[in-house]
C-alpha positions as YAML, in Angstrom:
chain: A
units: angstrom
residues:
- id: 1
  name: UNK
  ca: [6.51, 7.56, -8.88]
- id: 2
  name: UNK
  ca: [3.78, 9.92, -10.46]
- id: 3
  name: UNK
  ca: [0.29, 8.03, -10.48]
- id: 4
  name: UNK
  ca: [-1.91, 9.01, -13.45]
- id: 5
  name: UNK
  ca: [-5.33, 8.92, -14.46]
- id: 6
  name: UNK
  ca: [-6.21, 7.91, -18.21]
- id: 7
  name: UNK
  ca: [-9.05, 8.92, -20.41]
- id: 8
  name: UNK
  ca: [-9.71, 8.89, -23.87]
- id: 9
  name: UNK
  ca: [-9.01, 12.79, -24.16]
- id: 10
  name: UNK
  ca: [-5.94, 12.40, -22.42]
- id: 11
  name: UNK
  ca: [-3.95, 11.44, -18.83]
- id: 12
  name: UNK
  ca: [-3.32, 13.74, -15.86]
- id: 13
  name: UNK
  ca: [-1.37, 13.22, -12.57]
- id: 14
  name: UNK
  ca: [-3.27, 12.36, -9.62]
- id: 15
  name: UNK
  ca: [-2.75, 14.16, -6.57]
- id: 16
  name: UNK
  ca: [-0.56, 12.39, -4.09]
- id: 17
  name: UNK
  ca: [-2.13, 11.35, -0.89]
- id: 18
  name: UNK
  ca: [-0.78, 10.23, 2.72]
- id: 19
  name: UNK
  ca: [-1.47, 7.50, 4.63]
- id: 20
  name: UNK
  ca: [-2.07, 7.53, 8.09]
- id: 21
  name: UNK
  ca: [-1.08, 3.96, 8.68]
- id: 22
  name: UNK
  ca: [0.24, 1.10, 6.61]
- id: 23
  name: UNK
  ca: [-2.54, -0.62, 6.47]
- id: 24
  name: UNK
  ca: [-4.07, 1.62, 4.42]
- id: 25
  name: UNK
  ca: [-1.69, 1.43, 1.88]
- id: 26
  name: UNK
  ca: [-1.90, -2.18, 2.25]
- id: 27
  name: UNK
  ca: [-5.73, -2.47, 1.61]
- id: 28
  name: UNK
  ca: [-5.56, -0.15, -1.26]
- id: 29
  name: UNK
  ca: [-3.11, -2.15, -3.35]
- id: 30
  name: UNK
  ca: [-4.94, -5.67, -2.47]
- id: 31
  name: UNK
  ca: [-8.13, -4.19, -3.75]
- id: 32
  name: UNK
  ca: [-6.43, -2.89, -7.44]
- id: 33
  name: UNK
  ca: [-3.93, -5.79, -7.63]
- id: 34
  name: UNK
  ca: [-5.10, -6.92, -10.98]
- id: 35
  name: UNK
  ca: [-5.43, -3.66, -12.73]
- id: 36
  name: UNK
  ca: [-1.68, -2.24, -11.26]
- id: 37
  name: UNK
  ca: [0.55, -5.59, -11.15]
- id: 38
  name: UNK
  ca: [-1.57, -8.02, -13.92]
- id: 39
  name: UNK
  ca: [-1.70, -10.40, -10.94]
- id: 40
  name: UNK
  ca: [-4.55, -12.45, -8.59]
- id: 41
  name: UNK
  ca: [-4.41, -10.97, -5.01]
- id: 42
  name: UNK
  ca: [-4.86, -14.85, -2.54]
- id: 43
  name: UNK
  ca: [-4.77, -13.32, 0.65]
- id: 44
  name: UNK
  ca: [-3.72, -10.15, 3.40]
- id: 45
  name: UNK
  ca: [-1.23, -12.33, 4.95]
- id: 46
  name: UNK
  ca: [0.22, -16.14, 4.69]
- id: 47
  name: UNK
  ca: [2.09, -17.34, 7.81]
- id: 48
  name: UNK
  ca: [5.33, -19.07, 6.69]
- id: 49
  name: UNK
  ca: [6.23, -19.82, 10.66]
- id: 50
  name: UNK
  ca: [4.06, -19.74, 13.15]
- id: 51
  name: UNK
  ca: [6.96, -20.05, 15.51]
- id: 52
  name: UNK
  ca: [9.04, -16.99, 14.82]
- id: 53
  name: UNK
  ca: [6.27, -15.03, 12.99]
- id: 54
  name: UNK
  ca: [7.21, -15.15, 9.52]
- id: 55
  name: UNK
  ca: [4.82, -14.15, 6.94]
- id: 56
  name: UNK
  ca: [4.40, -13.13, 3.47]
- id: 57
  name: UNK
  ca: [2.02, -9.88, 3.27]
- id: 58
  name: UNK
  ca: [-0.21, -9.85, -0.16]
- id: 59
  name: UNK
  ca: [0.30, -12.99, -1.83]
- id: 60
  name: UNK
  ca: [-0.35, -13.24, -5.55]
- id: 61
  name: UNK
  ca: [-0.26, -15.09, -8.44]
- id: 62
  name: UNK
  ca: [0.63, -15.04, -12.01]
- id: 63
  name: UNK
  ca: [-1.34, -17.03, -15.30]
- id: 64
  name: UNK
  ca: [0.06, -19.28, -15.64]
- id: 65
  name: UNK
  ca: [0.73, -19.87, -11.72]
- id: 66
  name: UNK
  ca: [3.61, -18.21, -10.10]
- id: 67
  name: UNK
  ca: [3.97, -16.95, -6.66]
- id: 68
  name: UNK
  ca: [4.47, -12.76, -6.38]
- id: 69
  name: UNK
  ca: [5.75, -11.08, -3.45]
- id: 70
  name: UNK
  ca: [5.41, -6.95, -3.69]
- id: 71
  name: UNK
  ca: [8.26, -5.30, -1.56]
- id: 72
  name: UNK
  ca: [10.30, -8.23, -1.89]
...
């Protein structure tokens, strides 16, 4: 998916860039959730089972609330 960066004289592509790890990635959508998805960013991470591990990575929420999960 091509990225692109809007003025008022007009949009270009932004240059991709790699990650070195996932949290990076992680981190960088958290930080611009409103602006890219038009949702609240809660939290990193919300353990669903403490016993086996489960979690939810980058909870959100809608107005009015509704829970997001990206990836999912």
């Amino acid at each position: 998916m091509k990225l692109f960066h809007v003025t008022s004289s007009g949009a270009t592509v932004v240059a991709p860039h790699v990650a070195q790890v996932e949290a990076d990635v992680q981190a960088f959508v958290e930080a611009h959730m409103e602006a890219m998805l038009a949702v609240r960013f809660l939290a990193s991470e919300y353990v669903i089972d403490r016993v086996d591990g489960g979690r939810i990575d980058s909870p959100s929420a809608l107005q009015p609330p509704a829970v997001v999960v990206p990836g999912q």
